[in-house]
C-alpha positions in Angstrom: 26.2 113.3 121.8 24.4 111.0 119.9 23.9 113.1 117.2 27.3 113.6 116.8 27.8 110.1 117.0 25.3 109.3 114.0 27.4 112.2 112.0 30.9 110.9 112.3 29.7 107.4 111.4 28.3 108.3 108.5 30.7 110.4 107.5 33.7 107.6 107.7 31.1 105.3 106.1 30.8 108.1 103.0 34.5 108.7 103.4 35.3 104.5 103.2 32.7 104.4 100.1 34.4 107.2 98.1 37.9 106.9 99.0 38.3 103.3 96.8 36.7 105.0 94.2 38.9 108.0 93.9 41.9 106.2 94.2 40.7 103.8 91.3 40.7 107.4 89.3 44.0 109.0 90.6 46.9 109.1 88.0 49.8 108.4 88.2 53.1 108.8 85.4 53.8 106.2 83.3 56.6 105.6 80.6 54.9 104.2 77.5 57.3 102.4 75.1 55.8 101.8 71.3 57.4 99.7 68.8 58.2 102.9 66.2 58.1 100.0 63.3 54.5 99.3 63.9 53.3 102.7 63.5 49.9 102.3 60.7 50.5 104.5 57.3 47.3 106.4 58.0 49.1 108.2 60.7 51.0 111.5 59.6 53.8 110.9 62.0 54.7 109.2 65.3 53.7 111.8 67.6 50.0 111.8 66.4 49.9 108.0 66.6 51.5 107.9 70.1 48.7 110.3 71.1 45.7 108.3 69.2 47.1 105.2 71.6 46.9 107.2 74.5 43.3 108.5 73.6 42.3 105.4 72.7 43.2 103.9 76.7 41.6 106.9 78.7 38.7 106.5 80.8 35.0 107.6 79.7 34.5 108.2 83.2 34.1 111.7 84.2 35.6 111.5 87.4 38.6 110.4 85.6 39.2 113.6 84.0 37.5 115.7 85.6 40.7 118.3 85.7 40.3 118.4 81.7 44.9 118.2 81.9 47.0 117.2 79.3 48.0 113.7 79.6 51.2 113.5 77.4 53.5 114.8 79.2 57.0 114.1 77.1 57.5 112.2 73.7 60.6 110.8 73.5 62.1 109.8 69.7 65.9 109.1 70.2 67.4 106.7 72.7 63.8 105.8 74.0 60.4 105.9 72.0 57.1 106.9 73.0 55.6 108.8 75.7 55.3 109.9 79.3 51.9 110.1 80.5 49.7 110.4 83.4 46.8 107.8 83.4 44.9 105.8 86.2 46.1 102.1 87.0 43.8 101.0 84.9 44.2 102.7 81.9 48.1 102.3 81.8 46.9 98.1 82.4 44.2 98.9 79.0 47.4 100.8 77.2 49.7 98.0 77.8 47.3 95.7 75.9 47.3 97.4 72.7 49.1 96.5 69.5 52.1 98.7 68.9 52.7 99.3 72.6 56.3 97.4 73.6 56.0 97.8 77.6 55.1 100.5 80.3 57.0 101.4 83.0 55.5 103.1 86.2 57.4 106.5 87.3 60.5 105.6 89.7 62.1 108.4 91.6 65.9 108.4 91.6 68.4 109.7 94.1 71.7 111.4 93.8 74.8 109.7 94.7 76.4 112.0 96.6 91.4 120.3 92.6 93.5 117.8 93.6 92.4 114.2 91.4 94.2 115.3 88.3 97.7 115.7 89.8 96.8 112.4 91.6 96.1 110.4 88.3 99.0 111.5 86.6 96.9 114.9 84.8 99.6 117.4 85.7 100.5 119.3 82.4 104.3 119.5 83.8 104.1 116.0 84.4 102.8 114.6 81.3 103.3 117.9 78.4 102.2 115.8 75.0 98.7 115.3 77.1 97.9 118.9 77.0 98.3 119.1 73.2 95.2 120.3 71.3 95.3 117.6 69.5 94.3 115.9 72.8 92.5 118.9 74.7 88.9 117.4 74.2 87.7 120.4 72.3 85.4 118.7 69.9 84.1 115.9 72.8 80.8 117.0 74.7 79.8 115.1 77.7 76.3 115.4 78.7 75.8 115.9 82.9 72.2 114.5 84.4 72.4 115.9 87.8 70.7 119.4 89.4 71.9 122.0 86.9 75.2 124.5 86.6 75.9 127.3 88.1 77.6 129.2 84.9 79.5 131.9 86.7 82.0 129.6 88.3 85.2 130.4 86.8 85.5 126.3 86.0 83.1 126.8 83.4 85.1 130.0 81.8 85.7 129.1 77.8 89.2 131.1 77.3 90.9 129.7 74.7 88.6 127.5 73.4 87.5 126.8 69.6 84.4 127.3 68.5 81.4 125.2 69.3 81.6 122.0 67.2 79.7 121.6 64.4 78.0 118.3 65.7 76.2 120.2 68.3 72.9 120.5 67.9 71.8 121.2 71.7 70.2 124.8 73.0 70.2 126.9 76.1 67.1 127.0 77.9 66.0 130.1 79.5 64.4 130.4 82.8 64.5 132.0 86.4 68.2 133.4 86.7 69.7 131.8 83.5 70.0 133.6 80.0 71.2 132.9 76.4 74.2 134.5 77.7 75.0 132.1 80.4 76.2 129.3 78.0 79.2 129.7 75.9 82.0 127.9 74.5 82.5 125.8 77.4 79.1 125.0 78.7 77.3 124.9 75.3 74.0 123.8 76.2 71.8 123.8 79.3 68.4 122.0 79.4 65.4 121.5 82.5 63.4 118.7 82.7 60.4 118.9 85.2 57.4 117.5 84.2 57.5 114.2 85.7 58.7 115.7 88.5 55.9 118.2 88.8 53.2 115.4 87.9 54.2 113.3 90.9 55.3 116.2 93.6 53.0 119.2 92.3 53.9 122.2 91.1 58.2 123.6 91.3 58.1 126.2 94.7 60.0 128.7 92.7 60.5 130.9 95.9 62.0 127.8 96.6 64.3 127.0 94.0 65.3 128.0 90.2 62.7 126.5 87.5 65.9 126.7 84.9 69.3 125.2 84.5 70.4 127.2 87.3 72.0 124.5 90.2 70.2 125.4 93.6 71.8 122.3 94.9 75.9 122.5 94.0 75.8 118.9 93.0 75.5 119.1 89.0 78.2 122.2 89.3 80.0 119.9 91.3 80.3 116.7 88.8 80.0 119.0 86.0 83.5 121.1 86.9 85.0 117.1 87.7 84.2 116.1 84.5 85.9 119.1 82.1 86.2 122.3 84.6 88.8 124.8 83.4 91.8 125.3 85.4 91.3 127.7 88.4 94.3 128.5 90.0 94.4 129.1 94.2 90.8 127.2 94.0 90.3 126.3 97.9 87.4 125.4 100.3 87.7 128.1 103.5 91.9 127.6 103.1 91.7 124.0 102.5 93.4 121.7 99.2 94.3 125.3 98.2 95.7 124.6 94.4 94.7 124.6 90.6 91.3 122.9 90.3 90.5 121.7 86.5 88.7 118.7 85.4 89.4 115.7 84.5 89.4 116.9 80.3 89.5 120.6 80.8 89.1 120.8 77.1 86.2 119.2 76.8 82.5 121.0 76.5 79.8 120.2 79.0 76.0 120.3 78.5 74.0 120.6 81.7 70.5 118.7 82.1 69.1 119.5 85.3 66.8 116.3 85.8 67.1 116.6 89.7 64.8 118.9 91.7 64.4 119.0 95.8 62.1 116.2 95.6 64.0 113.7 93.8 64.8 112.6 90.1 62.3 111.3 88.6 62.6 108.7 85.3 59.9 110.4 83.1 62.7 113.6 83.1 65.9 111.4 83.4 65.0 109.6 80.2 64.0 113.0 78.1 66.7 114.5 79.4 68.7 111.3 77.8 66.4 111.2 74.5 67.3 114.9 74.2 71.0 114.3 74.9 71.0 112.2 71.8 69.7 113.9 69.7 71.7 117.1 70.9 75.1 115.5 70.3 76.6 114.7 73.3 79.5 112.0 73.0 79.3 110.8 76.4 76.8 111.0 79.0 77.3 111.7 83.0 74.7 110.5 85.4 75.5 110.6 89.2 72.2 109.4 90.5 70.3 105.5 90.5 67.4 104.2 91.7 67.7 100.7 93.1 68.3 97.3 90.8 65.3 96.1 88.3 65.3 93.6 85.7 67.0 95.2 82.6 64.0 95.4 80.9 62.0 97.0 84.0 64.9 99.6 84.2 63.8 102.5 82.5 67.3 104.5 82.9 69.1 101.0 81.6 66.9 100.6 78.5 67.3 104.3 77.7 71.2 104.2 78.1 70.9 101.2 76.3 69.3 103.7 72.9 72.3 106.1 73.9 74.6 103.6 73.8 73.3 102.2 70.0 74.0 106.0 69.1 77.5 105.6 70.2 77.2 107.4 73.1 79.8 106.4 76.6 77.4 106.3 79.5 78.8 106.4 83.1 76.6 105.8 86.0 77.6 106.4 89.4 77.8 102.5 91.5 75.9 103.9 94.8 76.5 104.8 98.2 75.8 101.7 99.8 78.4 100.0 100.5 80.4 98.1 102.5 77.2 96.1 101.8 77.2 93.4 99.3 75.3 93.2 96.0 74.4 96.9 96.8 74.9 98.2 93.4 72.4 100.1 91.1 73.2 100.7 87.2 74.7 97.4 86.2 73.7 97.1 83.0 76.9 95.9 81.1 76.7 98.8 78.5 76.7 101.2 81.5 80.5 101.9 82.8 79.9 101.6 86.3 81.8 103.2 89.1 82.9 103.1 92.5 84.6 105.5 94.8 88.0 105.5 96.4 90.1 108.1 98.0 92.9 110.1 96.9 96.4 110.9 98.8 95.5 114.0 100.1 93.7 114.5 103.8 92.6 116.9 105.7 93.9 115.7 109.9 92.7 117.0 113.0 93.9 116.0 116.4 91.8 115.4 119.3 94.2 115.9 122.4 92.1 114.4 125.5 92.8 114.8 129.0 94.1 111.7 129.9 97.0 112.3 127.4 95.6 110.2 125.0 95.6 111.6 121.0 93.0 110.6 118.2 93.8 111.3 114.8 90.4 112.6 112.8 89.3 115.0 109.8 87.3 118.1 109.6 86.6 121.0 107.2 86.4 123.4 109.9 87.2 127.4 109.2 85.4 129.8 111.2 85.7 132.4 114.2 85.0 129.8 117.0 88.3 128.8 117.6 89.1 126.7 120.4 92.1 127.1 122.5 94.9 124.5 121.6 96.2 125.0 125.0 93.1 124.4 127.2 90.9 121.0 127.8 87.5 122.0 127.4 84.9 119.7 129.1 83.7 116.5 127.4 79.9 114.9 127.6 78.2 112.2 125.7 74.3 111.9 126.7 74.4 107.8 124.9 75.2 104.8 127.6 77.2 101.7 127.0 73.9 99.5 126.1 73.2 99.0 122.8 69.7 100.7 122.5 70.0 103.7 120.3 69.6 107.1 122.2 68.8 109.9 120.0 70.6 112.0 122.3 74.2 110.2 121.5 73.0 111.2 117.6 72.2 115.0 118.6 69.3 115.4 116.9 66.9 118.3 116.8 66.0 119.2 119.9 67.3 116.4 122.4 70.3 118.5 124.2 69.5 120.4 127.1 71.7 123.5 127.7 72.0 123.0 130.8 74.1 119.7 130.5 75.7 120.9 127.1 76.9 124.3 127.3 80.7 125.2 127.4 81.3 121.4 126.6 82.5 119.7 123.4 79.5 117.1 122.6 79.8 113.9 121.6 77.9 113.0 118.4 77.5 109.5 117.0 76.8 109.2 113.0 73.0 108.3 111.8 69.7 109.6 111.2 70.4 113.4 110.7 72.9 115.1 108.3 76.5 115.0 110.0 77.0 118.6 109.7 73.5 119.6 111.0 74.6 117.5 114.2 77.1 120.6 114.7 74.3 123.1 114.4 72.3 121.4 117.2 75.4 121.4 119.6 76.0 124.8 119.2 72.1 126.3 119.4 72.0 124.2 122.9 75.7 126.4 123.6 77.9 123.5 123.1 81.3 125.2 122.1 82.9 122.1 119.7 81.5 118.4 118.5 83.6 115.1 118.4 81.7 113.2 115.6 82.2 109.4 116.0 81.7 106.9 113.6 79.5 104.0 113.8 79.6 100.1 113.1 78.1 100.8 109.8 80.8 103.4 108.9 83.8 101.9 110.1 86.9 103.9 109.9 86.1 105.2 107.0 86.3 109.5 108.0 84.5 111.9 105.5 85.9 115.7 105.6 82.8 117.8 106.2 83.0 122.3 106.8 81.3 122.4 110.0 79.6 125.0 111.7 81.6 124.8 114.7 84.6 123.5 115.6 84.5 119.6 115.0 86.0 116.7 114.3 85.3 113.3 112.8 86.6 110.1 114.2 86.3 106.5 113.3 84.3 103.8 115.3 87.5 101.8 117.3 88.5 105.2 118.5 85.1 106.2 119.1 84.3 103.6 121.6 87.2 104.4 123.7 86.4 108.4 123.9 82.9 107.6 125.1 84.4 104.4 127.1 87.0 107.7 128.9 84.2 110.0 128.8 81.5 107.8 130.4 84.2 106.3 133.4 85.7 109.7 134.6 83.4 112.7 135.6 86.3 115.4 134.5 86.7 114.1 130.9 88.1 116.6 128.8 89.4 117.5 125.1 91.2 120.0 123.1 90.7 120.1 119.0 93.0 121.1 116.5 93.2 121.5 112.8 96.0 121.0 110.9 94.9 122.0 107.3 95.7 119.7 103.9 98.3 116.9 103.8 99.3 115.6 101.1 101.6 112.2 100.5 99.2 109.8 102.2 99.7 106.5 103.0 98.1 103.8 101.5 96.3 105.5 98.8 93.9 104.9 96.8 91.9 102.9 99.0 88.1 102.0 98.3 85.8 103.6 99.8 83.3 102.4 102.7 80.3 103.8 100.6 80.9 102.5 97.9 78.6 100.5 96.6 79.6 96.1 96.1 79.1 93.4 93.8 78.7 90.7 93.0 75.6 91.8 89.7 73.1 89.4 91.1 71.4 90.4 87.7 73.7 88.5 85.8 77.1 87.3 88.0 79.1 86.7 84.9 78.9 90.5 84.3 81.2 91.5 87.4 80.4 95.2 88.7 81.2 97.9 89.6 83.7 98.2 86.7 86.2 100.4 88.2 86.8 102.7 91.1 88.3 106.3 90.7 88.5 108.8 93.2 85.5 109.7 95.6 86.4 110.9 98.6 86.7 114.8 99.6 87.2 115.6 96.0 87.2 119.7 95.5 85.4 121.2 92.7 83.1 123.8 91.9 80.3 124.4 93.9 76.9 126.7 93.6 76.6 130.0 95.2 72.9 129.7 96.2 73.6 127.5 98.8 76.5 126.9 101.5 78.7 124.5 101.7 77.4 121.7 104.1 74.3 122.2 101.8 71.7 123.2 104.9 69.8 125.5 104.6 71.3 127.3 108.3 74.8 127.2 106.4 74.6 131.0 105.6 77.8 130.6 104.5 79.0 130.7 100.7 81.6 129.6 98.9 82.9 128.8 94.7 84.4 125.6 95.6 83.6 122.9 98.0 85.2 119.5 98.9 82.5 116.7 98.4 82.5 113.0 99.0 80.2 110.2 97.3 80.4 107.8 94.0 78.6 110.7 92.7 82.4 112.7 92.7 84.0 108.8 91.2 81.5 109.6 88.0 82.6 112.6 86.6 86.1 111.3 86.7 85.3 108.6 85.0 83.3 110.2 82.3 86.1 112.9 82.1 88.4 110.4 81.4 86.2 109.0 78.7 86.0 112.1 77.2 90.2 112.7 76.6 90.2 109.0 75.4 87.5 109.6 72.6 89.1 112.9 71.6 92.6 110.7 71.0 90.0 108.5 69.3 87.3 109.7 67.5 86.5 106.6 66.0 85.8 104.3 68.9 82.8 102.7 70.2 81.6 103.0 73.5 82.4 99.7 74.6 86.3 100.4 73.1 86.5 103.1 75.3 85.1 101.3 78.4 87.9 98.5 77.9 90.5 100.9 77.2 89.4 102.4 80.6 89.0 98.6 82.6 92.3 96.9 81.1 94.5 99.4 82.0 93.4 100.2 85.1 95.9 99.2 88.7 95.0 97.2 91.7 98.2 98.5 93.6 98.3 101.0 95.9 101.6 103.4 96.6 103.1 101.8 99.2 102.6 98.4 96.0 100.1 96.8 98.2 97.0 94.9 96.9 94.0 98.2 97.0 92.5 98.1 100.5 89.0 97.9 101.3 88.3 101.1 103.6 85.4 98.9 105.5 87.8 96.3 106.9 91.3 97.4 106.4 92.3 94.5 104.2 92.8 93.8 100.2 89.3 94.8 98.8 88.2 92.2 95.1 87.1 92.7 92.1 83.6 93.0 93.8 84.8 95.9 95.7 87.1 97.9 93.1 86.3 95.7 89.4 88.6 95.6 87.0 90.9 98.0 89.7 91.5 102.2 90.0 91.8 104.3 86.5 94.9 105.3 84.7 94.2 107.8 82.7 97.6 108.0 80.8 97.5 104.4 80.0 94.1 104.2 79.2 94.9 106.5 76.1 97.6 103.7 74.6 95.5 100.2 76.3 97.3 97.7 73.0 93.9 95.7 72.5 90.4 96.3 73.6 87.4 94.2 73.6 85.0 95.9 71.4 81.5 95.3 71.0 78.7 96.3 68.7 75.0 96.9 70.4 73.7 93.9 68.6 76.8 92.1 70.9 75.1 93.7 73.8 71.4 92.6 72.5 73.0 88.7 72.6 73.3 89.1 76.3 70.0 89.8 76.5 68.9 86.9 74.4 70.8 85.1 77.3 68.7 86.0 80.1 65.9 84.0 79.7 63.7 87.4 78.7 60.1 86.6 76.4 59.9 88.2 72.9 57.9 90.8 74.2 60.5 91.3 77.6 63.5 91.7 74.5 61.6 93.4 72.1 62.2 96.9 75.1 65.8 96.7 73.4 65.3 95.7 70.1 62.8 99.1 69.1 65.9 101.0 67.5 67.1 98.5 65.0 64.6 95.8 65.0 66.9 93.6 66.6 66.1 89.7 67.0 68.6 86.9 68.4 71.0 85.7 66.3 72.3 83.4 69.3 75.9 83.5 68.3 76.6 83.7 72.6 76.6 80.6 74.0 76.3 82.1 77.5 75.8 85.2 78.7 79.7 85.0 80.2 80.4 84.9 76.1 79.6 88.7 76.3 83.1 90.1 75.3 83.4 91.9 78.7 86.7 92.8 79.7 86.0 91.1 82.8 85.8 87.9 83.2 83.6 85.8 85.6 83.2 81.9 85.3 80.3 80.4 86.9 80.3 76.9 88.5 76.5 75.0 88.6 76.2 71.8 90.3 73.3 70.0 89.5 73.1 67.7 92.4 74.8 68.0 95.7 76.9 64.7 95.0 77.9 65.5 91.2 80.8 67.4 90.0 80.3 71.0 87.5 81.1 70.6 84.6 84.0 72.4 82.8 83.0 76.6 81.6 84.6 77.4 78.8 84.3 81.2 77.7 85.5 83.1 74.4 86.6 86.6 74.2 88.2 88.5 71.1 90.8 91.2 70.9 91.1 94.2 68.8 94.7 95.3 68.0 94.8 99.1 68.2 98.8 99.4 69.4 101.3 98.8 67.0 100.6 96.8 62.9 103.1 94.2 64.3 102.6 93.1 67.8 103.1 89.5 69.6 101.0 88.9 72.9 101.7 86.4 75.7 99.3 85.2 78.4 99.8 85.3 82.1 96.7 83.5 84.2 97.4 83.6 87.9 96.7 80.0 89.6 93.4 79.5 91.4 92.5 77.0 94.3 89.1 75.1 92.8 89.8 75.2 89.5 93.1 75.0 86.5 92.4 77.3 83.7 93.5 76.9 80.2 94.2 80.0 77.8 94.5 78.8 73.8 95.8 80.3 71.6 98.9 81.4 74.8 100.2 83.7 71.7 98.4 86.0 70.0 100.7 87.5 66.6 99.0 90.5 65.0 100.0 92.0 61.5 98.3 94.6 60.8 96.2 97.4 63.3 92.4 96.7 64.1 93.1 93.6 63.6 90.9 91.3 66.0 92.2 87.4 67.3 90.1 85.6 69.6 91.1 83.0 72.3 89.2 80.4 74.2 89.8 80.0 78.7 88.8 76.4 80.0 87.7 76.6 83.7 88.1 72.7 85.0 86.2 72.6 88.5 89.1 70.7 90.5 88.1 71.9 94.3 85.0 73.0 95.5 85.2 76.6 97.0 82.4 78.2 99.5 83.3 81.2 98.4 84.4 82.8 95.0 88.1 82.8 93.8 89.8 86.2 92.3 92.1 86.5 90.2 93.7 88.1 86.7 94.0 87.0 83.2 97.2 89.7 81.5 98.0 90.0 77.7 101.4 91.5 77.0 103.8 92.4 74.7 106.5 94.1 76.6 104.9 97.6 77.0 101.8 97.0 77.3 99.5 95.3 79.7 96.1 94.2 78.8 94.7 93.1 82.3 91.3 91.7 83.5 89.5 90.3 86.4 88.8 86.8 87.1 86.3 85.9 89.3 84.9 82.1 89.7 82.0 81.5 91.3 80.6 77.6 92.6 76.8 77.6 93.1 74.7 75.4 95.4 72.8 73.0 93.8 69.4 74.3 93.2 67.1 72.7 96.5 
């Protein structure tokens, strides 16, 4: 014994000596940002230069390269500039030091955010015929899709009757693992992978596993991909259900497919090549349903890229996030990001749960299969969780806590949580449960998400939830019958915002309110990837061209869609024209003209909830006046935010920017939102009046007179000069001043709406005023 004794403690003391010492050598990715301006003369061209740098940082150690591998990874030369490369913590701390090199910025992994919308926003071509003309079809408008590839078969992505590729496109089709030249056409004209950071932090792509090539294992990028421009597809369905025409939001419109998203994760070395690329390709707008948390502008690799897209006069649209009803759980806020949220749409898909004591429960389910239960018999009811509060992972159903024995024959209470809703189902039925009640939670509200079960199921929110499991767990002969009662359309209220959807207030920067708008998100059908079924598990043998799909990943698309028809109706406009076009003429009423209601609690939802309100698509092609913005208007902000020279050079690589400081706060930023912030000094002083500028850009008729309506706000008066704005001629661009007088102090902020009009149209934003504690 003591031999062995002797061997294992010098083995951990060998172990404790060299494990310091090969972590001080293990490498990790890094983004490298260079100043391109600073590049020396005797260098032939950036690449070599960005290389010499890289050299010039690496360890002499041979333990620190003892794998001889390539360190460079990507060189990016469009909307970001430099390098992704793997080096050891202290190298990239050596690399940072040197002259030329702007900033680093560590690998982050990203995650995704995970028909009938068009009819609902007013798309119909009987509805609306001068739409569908081709001088508004989107033809010549190619929107870029981050997200986990295409799958090209789907007949969304069929390019009848389409022109020829446009001349501006200068993108490719990547070959790979089940994906050919052949596979793009004049619909999806390019397809790119981008795996290299992804492979550098998870090792090498399983292709057993899934496709190294534009090919979507996952249905998610087919998904946002046929939202954004699918063709129409008529008698599109999921197993029967929201059986209709499915088309995108500009079915016109060309899509380019980077597949940036791999089992693992998304990962920002790929994310930004895939967005340098996109560039440099052509694309007009760019679609990105994933995010990764909220960093400083500067730290955000995704926001500084966008940022390069956006000085290229490229529309970016980032999905808001899935974690709502939280506050201040947004990601992608950067102002020159359209940020979006998700709501649902007047469609629903009802089932009744029919329980023994006479009782009836209104849910939702997917469900199609063989196992059908008996309308007219009560099938026994169990729930293995208790009336205390301490979780049971039983009440979840998760992998391998039913017994049989108590299960079998019986419908199975499951609550929401730690496992995939759909994957509860498959644990029911292996332990011979014959149907699943699926209740909500305190963290999910009412909100009820459609899902295609395995078995026969049914989702139900958390107020009705507590009284099946209060019936179930008082009477020893509980029972239930389910039934499904297929698609219904015509609901009541709709839109509402969605639970999941991620909330403001921007703590980056409160006078940039966010999300910007909400669009629909909720069980939204569209094409879907035959590699996989359509609950997305691996058991799902199941498989299917469409699938319903919930998420602000599914708000996105529509979003960037809609982006798409307005820059084909005009060519000419900026990014930031385009967003206001999309934020002033957007509604905050639902259809019954009530106030948009906040799924979470049932009452009105804010501007932190839904921003500037739900997209219009018909009137955001004819808004009157936009607030536009050049990126050196965007780079002001920025000089705002109290950022070093070196923090603000991360923006200014393109253009060789510097501050002109012609903001004289960051709420100066001609956002079409407007958010006045209140700072008190001292708890007994008073703030002092905010007074904020904005300018208008007349792109309605030559001659056109604008009044101003301000609704009235508790804490504060607000003042509007000029109250007329009289334009002569088109493009032309007025400003006006608002004076926010602090008259009560409010402990919480104040919502309201500033409206231009001029008897057709309605130029509407946001007001939010905000009072801040004096600092302690």
């Amino acid at each position: 014994m003591g031999n062995v004794a002797f061997f294992l403690t010098t083995y951990l003391l060998l172990f404790t000596m060299l494990f310091p010492a090969n972590a001080q050598f293990a490498k990790k990715t890094y983004l490298i940002q260079m100043d391109k301006s600073a590049m020396p003369k005797a260098f032939p061209n950036h690449l070599e230069w960005y290389s010499s740098k890289v050299k010039s940082a690496l360890s002499t150690s041979p333990e620190a390269d003892m794998d001889n591998e390539e360190r460079i990874i990507y060189t990016y030369q469009n909307a970001f500039h430099g390098v992704a490369a793997k080096l050891t913590e202290e190298e990239a701390e050596k690399l940072e030091a040197e002259e030329g090199v702007v900033t680093i910025f560590p690998e982050k992994k990203y995650e995704l955010h995970t028909t009938r919308s068009p009819t609902f926003l007013g798309l119909e071509p009987e509805k609306s015929t001068n739409m569908w003309s081709e001088k508004l079809a989107g033809h010549d408008v190619i929107v870029g899709v981050l997200d986990t590839g295409i799958w090209p078969e789907s007949e969304s992505f069929k390019d009848v009757g389409l022109r020829p590729v446009p001349s501006h496109w200068k993108g490719t089709c990547e070959i790979g693992t089940g994906f050919t030249n052949s596979h793009c056409n004049k619909k999806v004209v390019g397809a790119r992978v981008f795996y290299h950071g992804y492979e550098a932090a998870i090792g090498r792509i399983n292709e057993q596993k899934e496709y190294k090539s534009p090919r979507d294992q996952d249905g998610h990028g087919t998904h946002t991909a046929a939202t954004v421009g699918g063709s129409p597809v008529h008698g599109a369905n999921l197993l029967g259900y929201a059986n209709g025409t499915a088309r995108g939001m500009a079915p016109g419109t060309r899509i380019a497919a980077y597949k940036v998203c791999w089992i693992g994760g998304c990962f920002s070395s790929d994310i930004v090549s895939a967005i340098d690329k996109a560039v440099a390709d052509g694309v007009n707008v760019l679609s990105i349903s994933l995010g990764g948390g909220v960093s400083s502008y500067y730290r955000d690799s995704l926001s500084v890229a966008a940022f390069g897209a956006m000085e290229r006069g490229v529309f970016v649209s980032c999905s808001a996030g899935n974690s709502g009803p939280d506050p201040a759980s947004l990601t992608n806020v950067s102002p020159w990001i359209t940020t979006v949220g998700a709501s649902t749409m007047d469609r629903d898909f009802p089932s009744d749960v029919k329980l023994g004591n006479g009782k009836k429960i209104i849910g939702v389910s997917l469900y199609k299969g063989k196992n059908v239960l008996s309308i007219k018999k009560q099938y026994p009811l169990v729930y293995l969780g208790s009336n205390s509060s301490r979780v049971d992972p039983r009440s979840m159903c998760l992998e391998g806590t039913l017994d049989p024995k108590v299960v079998s024959g019986k419908i199975v209470i499951c609550d929401r949580g730690l496992s995939p809703r759909v994957l509860k189902g498959h644990v029911v039925r292996s332990a011979g449960g014959v149907g699943m009640i699926l209740t909500n939670t305190e963290a999910n509200g009412e909100e009820l998400v459609a899902d295609s079960h395995l078995l026969p199921a049914v989702a139900i929110g958390e107020k009705e939830g507590k009284e099946l499991k209060s019936y179930v767990l008082s009477s020893k002969t509980a029972t239930a019958a389910l039934a499904f009662k297929g698609t219904i359309l015509g609901i009541k209220p709709s839109p509402v915002v969605a639970a999941f959807s991620s909330r403001g207030p921007n703590f980056l920067s409160l006078e940039i309110l966010k999300p910007d708008l909400v669009a629909p998100g909720v069980n939204i059908l569209a094409a879907w990837s035959e590699a996989i079924g359509p609950s997305g598990l691996k058991i799902d043998n199941r498989r299917v061209k469409f699938n319903i799909v919930s998420g602000t990943s599914m708000s996105c698309p529509h979003v960037s869609g809609v982006a798409a028809l307005v820059k084909s109706r005009h060519p000419e406009w900026s990014p930031a024209a385009i967003k206001s076009a999309l934020m002033t003429t957007s509604y905050v009423l639902d259809n019954t003209k009530k106030t948009l209601r906040d799924s979470s609690t049932a009452k009105p939802s804010s501007p932190y909830d839904h921003g500037a309100g739900h997209i219009d698509p018909i009137r955001a092609l004819d808004p009157g006046l936009v607030y536009d913005m050049v990126p050196q208007d965007y780079f002001e902000f920025l000089c705002t935010q109290n950022l070093t020279p070196t923090q603000l050079k991360v923006f200014a690589k393109y253009s060789n920017r510097s501050c002109r400081h012609s903001l004289a706060s960051s709420g100066d930023l001609n956002y079409p939102a407007i958010s006045s912030v209140f700072t008190q000094k001292t708890t007994t002083s008073f703030p002092s009046p905010v007074i904020l500028h904005r300018i208008v850009t007349n792109v309605g008729p030559p001659d056109s007179k604008y009044h101003v309506v301000v609704s009235p706000f508790k804490g504060a008066s607000i003042k509007v000069e000029p109250e007329t704005l009289n334009f002569t001629r088109k493009h032309q661009k007025l400003s006006y001043k608002i004076t926010f007088k602090p008259k009560v102090r409010q402990t919480s902020p104040e919502f309201g709406t500033l409206v231009w009009k001029d008897g057709f149209h309605t130029v509407r934003s946001p007001i939010v005023i905000t009072w801040l504690p004096p600092p302690m």
